[in-house]
ChimeraX commands (.cxc) that place a marker at each C-alpha (Angstrom):
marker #1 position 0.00,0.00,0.00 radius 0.5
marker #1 position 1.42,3.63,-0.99 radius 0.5
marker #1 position -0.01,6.82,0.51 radius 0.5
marker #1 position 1.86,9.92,1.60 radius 0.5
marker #1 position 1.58,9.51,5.11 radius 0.5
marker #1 position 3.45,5.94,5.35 radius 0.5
marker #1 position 6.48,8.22,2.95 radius 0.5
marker #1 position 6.44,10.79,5.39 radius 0.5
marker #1 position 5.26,13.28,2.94 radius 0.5
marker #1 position 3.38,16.20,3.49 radius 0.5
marker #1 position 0.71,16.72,1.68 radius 0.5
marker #1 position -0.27,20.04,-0.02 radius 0.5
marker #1 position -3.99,20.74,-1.56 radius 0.5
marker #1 position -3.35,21.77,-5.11 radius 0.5
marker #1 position -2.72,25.32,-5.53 radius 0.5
marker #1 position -1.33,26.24,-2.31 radius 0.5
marker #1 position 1.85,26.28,-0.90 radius 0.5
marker #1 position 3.65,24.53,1.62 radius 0.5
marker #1 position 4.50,26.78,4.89 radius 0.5
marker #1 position 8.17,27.09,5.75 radius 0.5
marker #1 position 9.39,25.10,8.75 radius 0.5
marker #1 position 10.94,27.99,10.14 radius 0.5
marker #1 position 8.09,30.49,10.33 radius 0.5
marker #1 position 6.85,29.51,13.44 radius 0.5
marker #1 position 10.01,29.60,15.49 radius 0.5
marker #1 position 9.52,33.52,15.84 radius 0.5
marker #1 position 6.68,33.31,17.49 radius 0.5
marker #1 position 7.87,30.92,19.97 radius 0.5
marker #1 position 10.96,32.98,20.55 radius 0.5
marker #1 position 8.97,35.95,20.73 radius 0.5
marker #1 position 5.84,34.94,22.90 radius 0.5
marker #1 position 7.73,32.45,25.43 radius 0.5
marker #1 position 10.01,35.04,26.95 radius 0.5
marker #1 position 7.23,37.57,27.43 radius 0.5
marker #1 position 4.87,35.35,28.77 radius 0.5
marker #1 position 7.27,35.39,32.20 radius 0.5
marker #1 position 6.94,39.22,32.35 radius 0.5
marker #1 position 2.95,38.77,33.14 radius 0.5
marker #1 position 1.79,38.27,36.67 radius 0.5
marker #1 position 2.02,34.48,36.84 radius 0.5
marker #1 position 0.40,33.15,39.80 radius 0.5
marker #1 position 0.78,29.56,41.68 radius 0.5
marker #1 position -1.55,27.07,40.43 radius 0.5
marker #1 position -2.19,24.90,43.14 radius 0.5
marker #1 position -3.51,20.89,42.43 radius 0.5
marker #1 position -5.92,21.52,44.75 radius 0.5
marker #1 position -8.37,23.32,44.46 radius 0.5
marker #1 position -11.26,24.48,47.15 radius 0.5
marker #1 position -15.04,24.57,46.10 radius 0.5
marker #1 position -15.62,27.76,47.90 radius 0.5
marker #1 position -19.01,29.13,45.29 radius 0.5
marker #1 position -21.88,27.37,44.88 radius 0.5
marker #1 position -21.03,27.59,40.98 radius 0.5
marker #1 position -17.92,25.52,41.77 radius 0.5
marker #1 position -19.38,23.10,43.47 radius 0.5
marker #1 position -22.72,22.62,40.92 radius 0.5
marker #1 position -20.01,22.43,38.14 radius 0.5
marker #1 position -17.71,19.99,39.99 radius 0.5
marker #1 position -20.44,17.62,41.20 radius 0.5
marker #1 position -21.95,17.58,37.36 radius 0.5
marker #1 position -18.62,16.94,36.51 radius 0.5
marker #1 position -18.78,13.59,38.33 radius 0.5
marker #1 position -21.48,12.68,36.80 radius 0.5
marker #1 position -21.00,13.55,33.48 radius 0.5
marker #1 position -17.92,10.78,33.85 radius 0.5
marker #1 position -20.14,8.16,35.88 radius 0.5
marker #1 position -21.69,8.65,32.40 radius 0.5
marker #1 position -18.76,8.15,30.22 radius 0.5
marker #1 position -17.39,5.48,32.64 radius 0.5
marker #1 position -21.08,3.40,32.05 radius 0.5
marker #1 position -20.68,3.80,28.57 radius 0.5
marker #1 position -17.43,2.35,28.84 radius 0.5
marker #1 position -18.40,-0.73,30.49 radius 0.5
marker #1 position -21.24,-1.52,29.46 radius 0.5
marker #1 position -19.18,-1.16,25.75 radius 0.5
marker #1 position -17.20,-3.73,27.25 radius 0.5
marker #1 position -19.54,-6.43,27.95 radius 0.5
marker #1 position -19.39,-7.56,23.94 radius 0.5
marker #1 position -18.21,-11.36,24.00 radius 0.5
marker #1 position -15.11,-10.28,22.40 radius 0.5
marker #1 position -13.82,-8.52,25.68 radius 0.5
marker #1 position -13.36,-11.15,27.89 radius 0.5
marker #1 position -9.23,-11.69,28.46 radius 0.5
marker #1 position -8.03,-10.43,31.57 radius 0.5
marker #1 position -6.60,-7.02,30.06 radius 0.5
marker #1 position -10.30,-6.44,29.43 radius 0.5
marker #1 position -11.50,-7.71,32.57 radius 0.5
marker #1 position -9.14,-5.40,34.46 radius 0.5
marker #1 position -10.64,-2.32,32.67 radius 0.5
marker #1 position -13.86,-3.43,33.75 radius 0.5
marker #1 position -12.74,-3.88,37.59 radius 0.5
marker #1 position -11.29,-0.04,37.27 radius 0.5
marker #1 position -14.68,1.26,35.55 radius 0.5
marker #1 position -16.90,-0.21,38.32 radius 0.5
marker #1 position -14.48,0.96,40.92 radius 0.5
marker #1 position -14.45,4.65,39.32 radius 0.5
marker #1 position -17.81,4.51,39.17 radius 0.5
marker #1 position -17.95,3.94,43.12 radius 0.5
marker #1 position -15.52,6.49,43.66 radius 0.5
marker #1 position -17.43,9.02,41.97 radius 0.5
marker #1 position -20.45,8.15,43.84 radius 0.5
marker #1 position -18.67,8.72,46.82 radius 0.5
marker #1 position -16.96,11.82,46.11 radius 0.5
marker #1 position -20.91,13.14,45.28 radius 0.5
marker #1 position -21.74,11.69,48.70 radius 0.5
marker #1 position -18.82,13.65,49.97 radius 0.5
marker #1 position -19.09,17.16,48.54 radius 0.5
marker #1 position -22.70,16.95,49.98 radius 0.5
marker #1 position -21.66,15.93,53.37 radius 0.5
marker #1 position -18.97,18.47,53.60 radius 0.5
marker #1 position -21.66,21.60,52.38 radius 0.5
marker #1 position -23.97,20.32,55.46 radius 0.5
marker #1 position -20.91,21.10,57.56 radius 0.5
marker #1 position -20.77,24.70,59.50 radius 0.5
marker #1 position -17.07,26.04,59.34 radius 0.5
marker #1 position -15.90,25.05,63.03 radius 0.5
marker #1 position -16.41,21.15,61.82 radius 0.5
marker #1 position -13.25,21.15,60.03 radius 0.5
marker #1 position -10.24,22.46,61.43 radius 0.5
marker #1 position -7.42,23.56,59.23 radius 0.5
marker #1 position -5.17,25.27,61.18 radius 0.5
marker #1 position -1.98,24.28,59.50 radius 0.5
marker #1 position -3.32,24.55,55.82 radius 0.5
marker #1 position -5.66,22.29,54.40 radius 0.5
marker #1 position -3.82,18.96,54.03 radius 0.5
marker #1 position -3.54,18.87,57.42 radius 0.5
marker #1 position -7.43,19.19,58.43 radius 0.5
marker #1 position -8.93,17.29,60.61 radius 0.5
marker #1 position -12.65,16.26,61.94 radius 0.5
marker #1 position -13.66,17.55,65.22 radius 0.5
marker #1 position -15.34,15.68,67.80 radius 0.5
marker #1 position -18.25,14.46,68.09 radius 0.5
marker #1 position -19.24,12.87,65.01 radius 0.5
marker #1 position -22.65,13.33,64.00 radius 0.5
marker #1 position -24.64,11.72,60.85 radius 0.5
marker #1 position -23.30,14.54,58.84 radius 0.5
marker #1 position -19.67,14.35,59.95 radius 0.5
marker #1 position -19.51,10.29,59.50 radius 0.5
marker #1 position -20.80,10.23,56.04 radius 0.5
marker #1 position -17.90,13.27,55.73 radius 0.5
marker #1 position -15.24,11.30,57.45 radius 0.5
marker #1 position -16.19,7.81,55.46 radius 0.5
marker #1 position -16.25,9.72,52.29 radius 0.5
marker #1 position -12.80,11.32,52.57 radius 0.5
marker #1 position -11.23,7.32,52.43 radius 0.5
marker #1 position -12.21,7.50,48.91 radius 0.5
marker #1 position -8.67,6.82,48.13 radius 0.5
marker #1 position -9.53,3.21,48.98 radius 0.5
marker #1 position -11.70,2.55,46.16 radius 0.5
marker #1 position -9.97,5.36,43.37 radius 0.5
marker #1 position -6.05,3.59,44.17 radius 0.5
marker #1 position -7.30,0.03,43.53 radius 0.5
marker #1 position -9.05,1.10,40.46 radius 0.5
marker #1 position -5.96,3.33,39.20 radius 0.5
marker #1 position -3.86,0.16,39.63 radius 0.5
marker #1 position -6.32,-2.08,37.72 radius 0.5
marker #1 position -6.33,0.54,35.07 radius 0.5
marker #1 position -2.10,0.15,35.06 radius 0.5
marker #1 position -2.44,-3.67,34.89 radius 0.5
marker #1 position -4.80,-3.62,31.73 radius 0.5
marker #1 position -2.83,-0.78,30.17 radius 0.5
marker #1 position 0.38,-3.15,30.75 radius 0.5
marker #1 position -0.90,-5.83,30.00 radius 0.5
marker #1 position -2.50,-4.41,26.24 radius 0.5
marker #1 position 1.05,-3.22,25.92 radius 0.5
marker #1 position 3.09,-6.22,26.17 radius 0.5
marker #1 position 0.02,-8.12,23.95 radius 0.5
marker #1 position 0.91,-5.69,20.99 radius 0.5
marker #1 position 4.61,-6.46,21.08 radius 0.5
marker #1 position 3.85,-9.90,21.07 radius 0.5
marker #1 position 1.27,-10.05,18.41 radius 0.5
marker #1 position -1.75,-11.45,20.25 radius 0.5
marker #1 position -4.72,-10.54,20.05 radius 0.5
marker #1 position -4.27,-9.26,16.48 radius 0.5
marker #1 position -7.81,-10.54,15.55 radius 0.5
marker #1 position -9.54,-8.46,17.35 radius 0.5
marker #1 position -7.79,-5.53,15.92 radius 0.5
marker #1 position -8.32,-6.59,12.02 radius 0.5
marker #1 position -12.01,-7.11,13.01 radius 0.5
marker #1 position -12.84,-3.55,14.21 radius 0.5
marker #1 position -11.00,-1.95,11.29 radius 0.5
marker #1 position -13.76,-1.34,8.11 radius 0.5
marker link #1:1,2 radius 0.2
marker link #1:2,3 radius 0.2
marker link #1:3,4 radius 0.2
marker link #1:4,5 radius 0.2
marker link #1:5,6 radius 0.2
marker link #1:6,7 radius 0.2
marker link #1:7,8 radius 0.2
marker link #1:8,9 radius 0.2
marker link #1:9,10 radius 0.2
marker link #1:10,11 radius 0.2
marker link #1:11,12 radius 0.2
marker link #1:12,13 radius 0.2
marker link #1:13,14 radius 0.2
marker link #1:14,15 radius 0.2
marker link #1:15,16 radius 0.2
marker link #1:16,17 radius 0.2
marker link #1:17,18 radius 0.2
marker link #1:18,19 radius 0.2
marker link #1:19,20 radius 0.2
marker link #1:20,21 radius 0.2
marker link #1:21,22 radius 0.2
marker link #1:22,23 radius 0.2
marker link #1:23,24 radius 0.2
marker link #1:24,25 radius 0.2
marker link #1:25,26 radius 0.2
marker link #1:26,27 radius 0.2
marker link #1:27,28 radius 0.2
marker link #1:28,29 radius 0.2
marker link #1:29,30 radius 0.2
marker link #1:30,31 radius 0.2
marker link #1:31,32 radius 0.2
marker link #1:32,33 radius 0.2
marker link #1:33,34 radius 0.2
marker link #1:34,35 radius 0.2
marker link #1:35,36 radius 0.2
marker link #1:36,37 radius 0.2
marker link #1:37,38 radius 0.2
marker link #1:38,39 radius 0.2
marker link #1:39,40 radius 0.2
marker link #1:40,41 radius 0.2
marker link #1:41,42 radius 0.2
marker link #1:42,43 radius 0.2
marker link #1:43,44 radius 0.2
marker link #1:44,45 radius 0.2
marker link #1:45,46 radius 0.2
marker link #1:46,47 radius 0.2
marker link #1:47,48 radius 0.2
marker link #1:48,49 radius 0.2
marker link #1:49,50 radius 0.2
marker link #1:50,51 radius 0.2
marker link #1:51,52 radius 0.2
marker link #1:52,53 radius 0.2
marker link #1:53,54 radius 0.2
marker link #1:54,55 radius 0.2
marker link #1:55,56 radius 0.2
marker link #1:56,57 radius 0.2
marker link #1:57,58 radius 0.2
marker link #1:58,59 radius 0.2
marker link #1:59,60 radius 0.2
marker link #1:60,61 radius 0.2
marker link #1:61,62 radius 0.2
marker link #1:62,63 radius 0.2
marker link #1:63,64 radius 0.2
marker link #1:64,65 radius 0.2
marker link #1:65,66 radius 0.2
marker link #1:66,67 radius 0.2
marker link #1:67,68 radius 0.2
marker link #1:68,69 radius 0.2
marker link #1:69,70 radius 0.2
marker link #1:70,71 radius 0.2
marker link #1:71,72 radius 0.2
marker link #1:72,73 radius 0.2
marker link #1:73,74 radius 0.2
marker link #1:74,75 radius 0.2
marker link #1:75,76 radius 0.2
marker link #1:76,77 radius 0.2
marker link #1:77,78 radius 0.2
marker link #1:78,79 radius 0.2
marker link #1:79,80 radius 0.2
marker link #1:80,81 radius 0.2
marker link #1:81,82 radius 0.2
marker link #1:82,83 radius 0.2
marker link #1:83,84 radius 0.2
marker link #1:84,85 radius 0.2
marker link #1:85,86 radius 0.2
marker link #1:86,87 radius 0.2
marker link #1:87,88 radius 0.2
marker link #1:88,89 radius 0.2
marker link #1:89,90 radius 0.2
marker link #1:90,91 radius 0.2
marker link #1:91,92 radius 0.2
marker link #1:92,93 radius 0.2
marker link #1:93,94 radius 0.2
marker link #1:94,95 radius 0.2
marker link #1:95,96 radius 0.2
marker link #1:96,97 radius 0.2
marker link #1:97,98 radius 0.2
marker link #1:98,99 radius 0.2
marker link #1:99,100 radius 0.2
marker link #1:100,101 radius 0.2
marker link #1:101,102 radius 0.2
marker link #1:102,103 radius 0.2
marker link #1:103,104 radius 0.2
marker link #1:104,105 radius 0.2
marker link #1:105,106 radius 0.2
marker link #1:106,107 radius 0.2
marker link #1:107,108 radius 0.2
marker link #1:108,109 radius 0.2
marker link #1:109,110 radius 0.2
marker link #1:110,111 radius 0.2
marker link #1:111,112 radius 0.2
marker link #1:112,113 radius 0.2
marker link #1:113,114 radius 0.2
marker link #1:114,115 radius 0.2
marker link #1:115,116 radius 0.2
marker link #1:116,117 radius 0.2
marker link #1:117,118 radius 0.2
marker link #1:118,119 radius 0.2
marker link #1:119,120 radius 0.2
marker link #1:120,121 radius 0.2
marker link #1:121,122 radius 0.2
marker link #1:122,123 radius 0.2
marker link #1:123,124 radius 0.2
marker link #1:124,125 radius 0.2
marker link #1:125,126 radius 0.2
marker link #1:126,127 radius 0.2
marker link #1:127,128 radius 0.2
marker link #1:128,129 radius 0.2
marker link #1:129,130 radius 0.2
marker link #1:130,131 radius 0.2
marker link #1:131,132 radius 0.2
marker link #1:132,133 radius 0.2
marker link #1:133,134 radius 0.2
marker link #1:134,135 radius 0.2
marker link #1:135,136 radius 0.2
marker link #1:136,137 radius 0.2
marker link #1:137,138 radius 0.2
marker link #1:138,139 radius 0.2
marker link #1:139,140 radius 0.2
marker link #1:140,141 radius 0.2
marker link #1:141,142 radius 0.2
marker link #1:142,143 radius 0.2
marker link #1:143,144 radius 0.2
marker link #1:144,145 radius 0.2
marker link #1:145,146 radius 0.2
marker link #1:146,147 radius 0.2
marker link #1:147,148 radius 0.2
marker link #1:148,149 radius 0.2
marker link #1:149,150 radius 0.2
marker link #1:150,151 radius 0.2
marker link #1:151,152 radius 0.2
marker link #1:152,153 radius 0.2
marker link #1:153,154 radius 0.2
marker link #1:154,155 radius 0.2
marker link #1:155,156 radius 0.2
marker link #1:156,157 radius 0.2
marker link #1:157,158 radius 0.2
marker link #1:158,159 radius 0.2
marker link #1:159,160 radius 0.2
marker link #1:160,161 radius 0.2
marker link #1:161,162 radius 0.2
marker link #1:162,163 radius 0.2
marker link #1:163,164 radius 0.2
marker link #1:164,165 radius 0.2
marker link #1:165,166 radius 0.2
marker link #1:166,167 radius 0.2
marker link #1:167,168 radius 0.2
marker link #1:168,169 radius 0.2
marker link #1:169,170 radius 0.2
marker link #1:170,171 radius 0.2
marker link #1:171,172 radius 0.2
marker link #1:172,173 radius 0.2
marker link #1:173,174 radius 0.2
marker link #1:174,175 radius 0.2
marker link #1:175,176 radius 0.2
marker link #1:176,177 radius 0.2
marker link #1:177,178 radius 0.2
marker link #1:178,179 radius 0.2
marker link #1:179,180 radius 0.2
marker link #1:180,181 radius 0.2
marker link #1:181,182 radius 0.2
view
């Protein structure tokens, strides 16, 4: 088979030109350097839900990717799918999809707590529950272990990805591929 793109060619619609390689290096030389004279601020991985906007956004966020996460697995179901590589995504989707339920469960919790609930003297990683728990502070306190069903279902998600990986250098599986190309 002979196309441009297994040459390395690129290719050019008829009656235009082809851009020089160079042209673009200006602008990086150019707009790079300036970009450290603006007011650059941290940006900090975490990130507080302070507004109610925040929050509405966040939580719809989580449930826009129960959606996608659904979609995924119930994608996966097809007879096809059933190796362990495949079995493993399916063991991360389920757990994501418990995680995310959880982390709902927990952003609701924590906007039924008043502001003395939580102390955070030394920052915010270090914040802590104070005592006694009621109702709303349990469900807050069992929802921040979340990490127990989203590291399990990370390292699923490493053990499929590894595992499609070394199936590609070996050549299995191939028939699967040459099926879902048209």
């Amino acid at each position: 088979m002979s196309c441009a793109c297994s040459q390395n060619i690129v290719a050019v619609k008829p009656g235009k030109r082809a851009a020089k390689s160079g042209t673009s290096w200006w602008l990086v030389l150019v707009l790079v350097p300036a970009l450290f004279f603006f007011g650059v601020q941290d940006a900090w991985a975490i990130q507080l839900h302070s507004g109610v906007e925040s929050m509405v956004v966040h939580q719809l966020a989580h449930l826009l990717y129960i959606v996608a996460l659904c979609t995924l697995l119930w994608d996966l179901r097809r007879p096809d799918f059933v190796t362990r590589p495949w079995l493993l995504l399916r063991c991360f989707c389920l757990l994501m999809i418990l995680w995310n339920g959880l982390a709902i469960l927990g952003h609701f919790a924590q906007i039924n707590l008043s502001d003395g609930d939580i102390v955070t003297d030394d920052g915010y990683l270090s914040a802590f529950l104070l005592l006694p728990l009621s109702f709303s502070r349990w469900i807050y306190y069992v929802a921040a272990l979340d990490h127990l069903l989203c590291v399990p279902a990370l390292f699923c998600l490493f053990l499929a990805m590894r595992r499609f990986y070394r199936d590609s250098l070996t050549g299995r599986n191939q028939h699967i591929w040459r099926e879902a190309r048209p």
